[in-house]
VMD Tcl script that draws the C-alpha trace (Angstrom):
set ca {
  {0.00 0.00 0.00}
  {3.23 2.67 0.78}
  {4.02 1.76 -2.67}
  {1.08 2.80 -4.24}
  {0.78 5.45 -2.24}
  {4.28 6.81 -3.05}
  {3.52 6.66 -6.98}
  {0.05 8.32 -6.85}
  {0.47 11.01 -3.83}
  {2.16 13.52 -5.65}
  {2.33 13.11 -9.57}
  {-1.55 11.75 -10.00}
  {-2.90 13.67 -6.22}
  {-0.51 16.57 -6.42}
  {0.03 16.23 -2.97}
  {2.60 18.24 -1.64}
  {3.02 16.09 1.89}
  {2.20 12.79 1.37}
  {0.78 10.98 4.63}
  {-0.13 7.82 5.39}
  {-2.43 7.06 8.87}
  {-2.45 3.84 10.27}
  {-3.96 2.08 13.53}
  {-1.09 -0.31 13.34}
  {2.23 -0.81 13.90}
  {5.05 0.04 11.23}
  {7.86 -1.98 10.44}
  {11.33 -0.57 10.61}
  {11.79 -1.82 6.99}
  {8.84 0.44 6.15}
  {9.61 3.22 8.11}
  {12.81 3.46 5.99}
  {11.49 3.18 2.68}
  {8.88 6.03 3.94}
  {11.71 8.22 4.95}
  {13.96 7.74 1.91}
  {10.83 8.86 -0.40}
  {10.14 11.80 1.87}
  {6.69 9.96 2.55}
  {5.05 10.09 6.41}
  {3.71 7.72 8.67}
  {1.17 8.55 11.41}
  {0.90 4.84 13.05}
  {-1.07 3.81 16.42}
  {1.06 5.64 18.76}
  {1.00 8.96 16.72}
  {-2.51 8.85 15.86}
  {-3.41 8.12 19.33}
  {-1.70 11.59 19.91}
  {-3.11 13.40 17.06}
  {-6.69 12.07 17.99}
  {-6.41 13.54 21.62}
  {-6.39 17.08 20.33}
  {-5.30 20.10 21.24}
  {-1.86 19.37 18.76}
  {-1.64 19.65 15.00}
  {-0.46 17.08 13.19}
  {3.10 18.86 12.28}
  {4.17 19.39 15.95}
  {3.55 15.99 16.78}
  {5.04 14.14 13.75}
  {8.22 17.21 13.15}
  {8.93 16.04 9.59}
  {5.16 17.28 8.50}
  {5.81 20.59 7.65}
  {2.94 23.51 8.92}
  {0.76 24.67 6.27}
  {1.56 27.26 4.15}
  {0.41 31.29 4.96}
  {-1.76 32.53 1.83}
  {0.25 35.81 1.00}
  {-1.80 38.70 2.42}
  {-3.83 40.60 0.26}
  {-3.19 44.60 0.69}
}
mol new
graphics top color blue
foreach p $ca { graphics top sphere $p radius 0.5 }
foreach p [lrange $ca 0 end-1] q [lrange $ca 1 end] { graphics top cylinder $p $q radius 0.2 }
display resetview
């Protein structure tokens, strides 16, 4: 599934941050192959987190970067 994931998020989605939410565990093999294709995992301890509230997803998970500021409009 990180595969397919990887080769649709951006070119066909035009995602700029690609996540990927699971309520199970990652491997470490996984967790590699997410990092070297800049792709991020929210798994059952970080969605656990994120479903608490209070915390955006980016401070919780660091390599999610915040969203983007529209430019103000004078």
């Amino acid at each position: 599934m990180l595969q397919t994931l990887n080769g649709t998020g951006r070119p066909v989605h035009g995602g700029d941050v690609v996540v990927m939410v699971t309520n199970g565990r990652i491997s470490g093999p996984t967790r590699d192959f997410a990092r070297q294709q800049r792709l991020h995992v929210v798994d059952r301890r970080v969605l656990e987190q994120w479903a608490r509230g209070g915390r955006p997803l980016w401070e919780i998970l660091p390599a999610v970067p915040p969203p983007r500021t529209p430019p103000q409009l004078h």
